[in-house]
Backbone as a chain_set.jsonl record, in Angstrom:
{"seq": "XXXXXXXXXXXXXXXXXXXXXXXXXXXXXXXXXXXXXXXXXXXXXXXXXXXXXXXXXXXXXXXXXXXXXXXXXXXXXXXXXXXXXXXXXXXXXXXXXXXXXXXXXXXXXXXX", "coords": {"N": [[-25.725, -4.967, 16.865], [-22.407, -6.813, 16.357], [-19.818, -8.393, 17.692], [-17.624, -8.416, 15.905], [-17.955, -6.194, 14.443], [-17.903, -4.599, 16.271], [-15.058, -4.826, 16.591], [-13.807, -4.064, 13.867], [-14.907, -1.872, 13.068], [-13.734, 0.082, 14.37], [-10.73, -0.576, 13.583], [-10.768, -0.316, 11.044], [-11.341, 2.3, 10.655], [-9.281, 3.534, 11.863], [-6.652, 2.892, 10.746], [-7.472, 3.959, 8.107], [-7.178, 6.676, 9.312], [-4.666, 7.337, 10.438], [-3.063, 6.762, 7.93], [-4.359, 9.484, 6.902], [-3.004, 11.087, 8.869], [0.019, 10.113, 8.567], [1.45, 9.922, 6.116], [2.268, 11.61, 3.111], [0.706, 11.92, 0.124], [-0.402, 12.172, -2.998], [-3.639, 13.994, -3.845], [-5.361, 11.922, -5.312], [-4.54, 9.125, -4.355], [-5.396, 10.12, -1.679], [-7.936, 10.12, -1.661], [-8.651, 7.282, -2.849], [-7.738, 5.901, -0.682], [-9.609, 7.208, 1.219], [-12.596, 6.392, 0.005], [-11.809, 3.96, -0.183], [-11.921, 3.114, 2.561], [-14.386, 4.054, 3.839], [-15.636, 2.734, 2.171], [-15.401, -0.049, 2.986], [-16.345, 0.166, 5.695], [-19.01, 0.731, 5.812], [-19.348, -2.521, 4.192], [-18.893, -3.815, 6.501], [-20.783, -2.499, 8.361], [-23.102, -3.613, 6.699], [-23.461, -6.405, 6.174], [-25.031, -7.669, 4.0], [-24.667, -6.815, 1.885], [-22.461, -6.593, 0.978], [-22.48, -9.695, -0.089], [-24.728, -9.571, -1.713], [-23.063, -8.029, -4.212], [-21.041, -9.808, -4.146], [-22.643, -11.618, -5.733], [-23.299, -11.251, -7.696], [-21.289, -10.779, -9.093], [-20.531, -13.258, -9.966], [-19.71, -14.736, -7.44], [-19.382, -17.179, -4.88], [-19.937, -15.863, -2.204], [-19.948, -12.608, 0.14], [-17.813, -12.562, 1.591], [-15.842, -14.111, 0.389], [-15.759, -12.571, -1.963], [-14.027, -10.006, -0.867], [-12.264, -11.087, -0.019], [-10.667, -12.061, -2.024], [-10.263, -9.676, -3.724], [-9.467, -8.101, -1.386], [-6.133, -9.742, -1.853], [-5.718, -9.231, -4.343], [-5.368, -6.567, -4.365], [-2.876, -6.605, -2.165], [-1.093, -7.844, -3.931], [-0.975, -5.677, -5.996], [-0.308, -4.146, -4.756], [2.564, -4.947, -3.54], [4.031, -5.244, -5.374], [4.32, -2.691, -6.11], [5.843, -1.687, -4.103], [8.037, -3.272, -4.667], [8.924, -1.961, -6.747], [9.646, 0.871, -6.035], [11.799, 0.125, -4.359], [13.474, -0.893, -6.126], [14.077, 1.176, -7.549], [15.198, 3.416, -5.719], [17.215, 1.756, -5.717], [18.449, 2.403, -7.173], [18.957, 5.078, -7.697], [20.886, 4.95, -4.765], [23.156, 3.681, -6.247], [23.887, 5.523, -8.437], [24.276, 7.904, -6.686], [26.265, 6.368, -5.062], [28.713, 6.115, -6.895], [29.155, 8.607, -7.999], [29.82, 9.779, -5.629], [31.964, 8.18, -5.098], [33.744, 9.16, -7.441], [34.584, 11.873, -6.704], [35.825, 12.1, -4.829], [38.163, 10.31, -5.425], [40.977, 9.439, -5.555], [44.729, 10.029, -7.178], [46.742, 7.622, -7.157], [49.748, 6.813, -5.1], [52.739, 8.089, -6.117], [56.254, 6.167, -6.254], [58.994, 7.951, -6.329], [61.948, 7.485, -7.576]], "CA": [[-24.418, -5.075, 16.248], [-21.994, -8.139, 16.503], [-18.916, -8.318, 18.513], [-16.72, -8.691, 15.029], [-18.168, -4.91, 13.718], [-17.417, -3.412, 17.32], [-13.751, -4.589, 15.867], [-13.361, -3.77, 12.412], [-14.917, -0.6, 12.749], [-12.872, 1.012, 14.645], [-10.042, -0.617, 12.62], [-10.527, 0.437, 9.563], [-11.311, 3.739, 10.709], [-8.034, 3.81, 12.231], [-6.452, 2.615, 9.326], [-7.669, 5.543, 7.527], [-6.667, 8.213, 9.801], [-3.141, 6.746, 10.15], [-2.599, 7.062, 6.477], [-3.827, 10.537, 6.728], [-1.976, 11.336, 9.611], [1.206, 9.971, 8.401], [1.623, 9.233, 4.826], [2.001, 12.875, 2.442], [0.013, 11.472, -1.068], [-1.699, 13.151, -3.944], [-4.848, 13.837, -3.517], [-5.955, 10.859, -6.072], [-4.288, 8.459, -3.378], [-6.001, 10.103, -0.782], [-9.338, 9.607, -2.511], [-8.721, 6.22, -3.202], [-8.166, 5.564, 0.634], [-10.632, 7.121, 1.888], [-13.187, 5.497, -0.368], [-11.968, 2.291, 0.917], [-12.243, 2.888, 4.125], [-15.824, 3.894, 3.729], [-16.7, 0.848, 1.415], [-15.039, -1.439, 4.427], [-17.408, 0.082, 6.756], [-20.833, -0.199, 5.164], [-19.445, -3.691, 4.016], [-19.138, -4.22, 7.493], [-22.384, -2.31, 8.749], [-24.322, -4.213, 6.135], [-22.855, -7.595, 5.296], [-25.727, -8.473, 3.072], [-24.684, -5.885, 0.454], [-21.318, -7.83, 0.704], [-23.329, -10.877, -0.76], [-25.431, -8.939, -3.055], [-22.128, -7.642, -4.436], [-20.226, -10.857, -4.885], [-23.41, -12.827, -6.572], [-23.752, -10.133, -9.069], [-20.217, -10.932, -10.36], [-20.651, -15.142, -9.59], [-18.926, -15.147, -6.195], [-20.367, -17.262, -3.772], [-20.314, -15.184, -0.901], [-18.86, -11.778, 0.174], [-16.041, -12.761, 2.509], [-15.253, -14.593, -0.391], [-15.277, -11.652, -2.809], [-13.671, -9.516, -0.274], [-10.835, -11.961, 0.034], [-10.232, -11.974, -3.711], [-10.231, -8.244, -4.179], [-7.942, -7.914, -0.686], [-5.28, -10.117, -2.733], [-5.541, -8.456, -5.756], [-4.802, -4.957, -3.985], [-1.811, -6.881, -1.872], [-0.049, -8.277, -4.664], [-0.346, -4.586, -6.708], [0.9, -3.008, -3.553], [4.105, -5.534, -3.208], [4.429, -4.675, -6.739], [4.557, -0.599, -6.143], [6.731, -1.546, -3.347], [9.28, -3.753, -5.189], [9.188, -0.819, -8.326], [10.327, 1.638, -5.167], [12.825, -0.655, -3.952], [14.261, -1.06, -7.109], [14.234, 3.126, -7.676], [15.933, 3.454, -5.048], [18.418, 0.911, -5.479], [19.144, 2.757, -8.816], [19.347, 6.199, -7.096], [21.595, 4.767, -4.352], [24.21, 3.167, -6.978], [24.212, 6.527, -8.944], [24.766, 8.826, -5.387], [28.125, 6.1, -4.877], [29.59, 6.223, -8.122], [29.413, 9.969, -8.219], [31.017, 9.74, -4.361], [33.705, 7.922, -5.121], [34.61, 9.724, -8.31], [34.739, 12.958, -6.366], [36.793, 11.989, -3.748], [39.046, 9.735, -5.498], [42.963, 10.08, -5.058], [45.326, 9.546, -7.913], [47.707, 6.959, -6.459], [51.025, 7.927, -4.941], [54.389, 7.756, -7.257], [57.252, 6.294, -5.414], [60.226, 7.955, -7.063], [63.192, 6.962, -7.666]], "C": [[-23.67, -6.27, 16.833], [-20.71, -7.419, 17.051], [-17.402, -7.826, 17.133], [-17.204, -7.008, 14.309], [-17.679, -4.455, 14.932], [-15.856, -3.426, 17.322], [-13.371, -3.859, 14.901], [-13.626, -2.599, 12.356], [-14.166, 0.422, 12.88], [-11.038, 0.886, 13.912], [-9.819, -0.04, 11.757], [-10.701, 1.842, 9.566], [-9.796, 4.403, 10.905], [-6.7, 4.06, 11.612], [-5.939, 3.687, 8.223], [-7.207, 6.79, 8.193], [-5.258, 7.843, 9.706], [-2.525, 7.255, 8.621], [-2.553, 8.748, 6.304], [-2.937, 11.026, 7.222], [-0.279, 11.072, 9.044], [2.368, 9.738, 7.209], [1.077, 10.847, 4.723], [1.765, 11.844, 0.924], [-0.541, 12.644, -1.644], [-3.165, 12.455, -3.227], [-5.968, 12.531, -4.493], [-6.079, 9.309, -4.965], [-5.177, 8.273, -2.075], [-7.71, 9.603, -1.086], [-9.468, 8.431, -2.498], [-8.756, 5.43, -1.701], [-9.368, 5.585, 1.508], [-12.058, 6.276, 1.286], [-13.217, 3.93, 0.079], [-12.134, 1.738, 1.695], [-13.754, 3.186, 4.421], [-16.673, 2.982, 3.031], [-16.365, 0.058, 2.495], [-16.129, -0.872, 5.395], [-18.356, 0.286, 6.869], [-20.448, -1.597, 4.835], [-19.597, -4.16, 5.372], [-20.411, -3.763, 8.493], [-23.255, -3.114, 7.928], [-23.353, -5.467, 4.783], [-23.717, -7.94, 4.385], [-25.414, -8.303, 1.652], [-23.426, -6.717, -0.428], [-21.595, -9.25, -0.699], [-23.728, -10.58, -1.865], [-24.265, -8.921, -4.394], [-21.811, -8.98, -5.188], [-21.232, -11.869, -5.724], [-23.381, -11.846, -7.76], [-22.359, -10.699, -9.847], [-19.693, -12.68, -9.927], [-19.6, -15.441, -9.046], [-19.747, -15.512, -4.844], [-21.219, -16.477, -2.561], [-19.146, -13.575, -0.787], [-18.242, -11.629, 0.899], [-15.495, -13.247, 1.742], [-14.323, -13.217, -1.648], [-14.395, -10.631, -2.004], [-11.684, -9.787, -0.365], [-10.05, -11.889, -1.028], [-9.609, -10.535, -4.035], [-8.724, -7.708, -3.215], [-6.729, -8.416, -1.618], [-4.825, -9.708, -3.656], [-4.718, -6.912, -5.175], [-3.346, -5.676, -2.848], [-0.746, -7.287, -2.945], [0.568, -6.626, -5.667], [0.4, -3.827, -5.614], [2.801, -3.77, -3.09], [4.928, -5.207, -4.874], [5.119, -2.967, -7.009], [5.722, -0.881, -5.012], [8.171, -2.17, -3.911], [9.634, -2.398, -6.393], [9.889, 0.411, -7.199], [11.537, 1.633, -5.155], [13.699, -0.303, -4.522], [14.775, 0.516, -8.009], [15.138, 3.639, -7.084], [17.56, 2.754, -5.097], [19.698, 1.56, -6.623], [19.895, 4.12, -8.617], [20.655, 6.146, -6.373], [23.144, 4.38, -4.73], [24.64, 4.511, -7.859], [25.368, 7.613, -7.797], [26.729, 7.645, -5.325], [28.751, 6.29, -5.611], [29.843, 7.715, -7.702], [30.284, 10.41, -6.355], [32.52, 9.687, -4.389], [34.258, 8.471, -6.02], [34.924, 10.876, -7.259], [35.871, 13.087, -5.411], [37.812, 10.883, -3.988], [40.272, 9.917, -5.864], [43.666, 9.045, -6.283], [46.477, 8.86, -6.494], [49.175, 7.349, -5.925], [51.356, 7.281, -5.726], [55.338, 7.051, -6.011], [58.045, 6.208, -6.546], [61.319, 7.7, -7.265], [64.67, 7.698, -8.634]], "O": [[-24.209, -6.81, 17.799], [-20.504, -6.209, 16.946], [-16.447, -7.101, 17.412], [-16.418, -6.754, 13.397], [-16.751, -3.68, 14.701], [-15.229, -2.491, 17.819], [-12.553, -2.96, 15.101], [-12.848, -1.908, 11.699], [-13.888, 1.339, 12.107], [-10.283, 1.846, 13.754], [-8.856, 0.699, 11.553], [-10.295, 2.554, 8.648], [-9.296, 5.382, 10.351], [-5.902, 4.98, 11.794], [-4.876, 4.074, 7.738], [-6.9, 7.809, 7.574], [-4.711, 8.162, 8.651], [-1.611, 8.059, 8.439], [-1.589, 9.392, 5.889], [-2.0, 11.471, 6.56], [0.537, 11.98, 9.2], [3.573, 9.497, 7.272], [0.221, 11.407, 5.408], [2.662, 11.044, 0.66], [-0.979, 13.681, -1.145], [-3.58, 11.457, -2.638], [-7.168, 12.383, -4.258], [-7.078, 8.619, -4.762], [-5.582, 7.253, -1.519], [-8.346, 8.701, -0.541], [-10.587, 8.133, -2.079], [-9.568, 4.533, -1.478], [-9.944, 4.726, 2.176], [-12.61, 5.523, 2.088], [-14.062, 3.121, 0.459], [-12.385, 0.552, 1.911], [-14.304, 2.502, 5.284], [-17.835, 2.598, 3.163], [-17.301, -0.604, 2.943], [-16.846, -1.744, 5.886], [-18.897, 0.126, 7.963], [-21.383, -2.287, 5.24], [-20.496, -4.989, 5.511], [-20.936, -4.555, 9.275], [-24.323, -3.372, 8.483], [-22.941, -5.49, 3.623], [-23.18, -8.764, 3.645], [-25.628, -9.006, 0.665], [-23.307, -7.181, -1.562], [-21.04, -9.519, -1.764], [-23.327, -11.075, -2.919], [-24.449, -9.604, -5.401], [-22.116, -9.275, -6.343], [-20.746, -12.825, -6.329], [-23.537, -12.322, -8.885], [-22.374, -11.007, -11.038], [-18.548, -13.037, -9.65], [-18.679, -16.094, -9.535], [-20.401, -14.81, -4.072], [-22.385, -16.446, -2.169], [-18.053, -13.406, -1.327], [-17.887, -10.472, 1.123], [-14.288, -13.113, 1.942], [-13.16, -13.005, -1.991], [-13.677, -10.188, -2.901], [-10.625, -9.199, -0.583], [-8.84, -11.669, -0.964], [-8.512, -10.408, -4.578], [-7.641, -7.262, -3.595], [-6.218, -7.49, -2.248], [-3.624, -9.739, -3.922], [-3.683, -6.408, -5.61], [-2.541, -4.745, -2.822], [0.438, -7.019, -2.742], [1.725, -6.342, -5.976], [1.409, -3.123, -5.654], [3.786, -3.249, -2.567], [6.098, -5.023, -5.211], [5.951, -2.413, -7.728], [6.663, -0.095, -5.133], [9.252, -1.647, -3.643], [10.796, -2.119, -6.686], [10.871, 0.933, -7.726], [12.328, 2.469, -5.591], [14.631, 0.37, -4.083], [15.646, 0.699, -8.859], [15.964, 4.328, -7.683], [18.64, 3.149, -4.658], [20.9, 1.411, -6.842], [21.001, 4.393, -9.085], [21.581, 6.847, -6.781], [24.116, 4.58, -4.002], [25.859, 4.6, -8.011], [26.547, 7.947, -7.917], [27.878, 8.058, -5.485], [29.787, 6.806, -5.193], [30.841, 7.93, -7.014], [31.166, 11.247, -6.162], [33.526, 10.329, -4.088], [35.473, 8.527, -5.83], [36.039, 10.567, -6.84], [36.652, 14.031, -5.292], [38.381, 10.426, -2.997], [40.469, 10.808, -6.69], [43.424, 7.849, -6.446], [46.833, 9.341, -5.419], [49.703, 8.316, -6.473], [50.847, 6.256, -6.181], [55.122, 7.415, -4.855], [58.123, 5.326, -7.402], [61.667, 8.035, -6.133], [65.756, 7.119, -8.635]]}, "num_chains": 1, "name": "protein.A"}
């Protein structure tokens, strides 16, 4: 074994427990993690498959295809995270409105 698997492995394992550990998901989610974390570590027990992999769909190499695919799953995840954001932001503007109506004070009179 190479110095760069006695890394990653335990990484990505880590990775994976973390998520379970700390993150509550459907079980589709969870599925989808753990799968990934077991494709990352046969890709990394057996880089060749890596290769195999990315020539089959005419990618030089598979750090290459790897790289591609990472990207692809960062940009949909800044995507799920901005669609949050923006959930939130919608929630948060509802919760004030309905604040301040509740607790808002007709103005005094000064009589005369």
């Amino acid at each position: 074994m190479k110095l760069i698997q006695f890394i990653l492995i335990p990484l990505l394992a880590l990775v994976v427990i973390v998520y379970f550990a700390r993150f509550r998901s459907r079980l589709l989610d969870r599925l989808i993690v753990l799968a990934f974390g077991i494709l990352g570590i046969i890709m990394v027990f057996v880089p060749d498959w890596a290769n195999v992999l990315a020539h089959s769909v005419s990618v030089g190499r598979g750090a290459d295809l790897i790289m591609y695919l990472g990207l692809i799953g960062l940009t949909f995840l800044c995507l799920a995270l901005y669609s949050k954001l923006r959930e939130i932001e919608v929630k948060l503007t509802k919760l004030a409105r309905t604040e301040a109506l509740e607790h808002a004070r007709l103005p005094e009179q000064n009589g005369g």
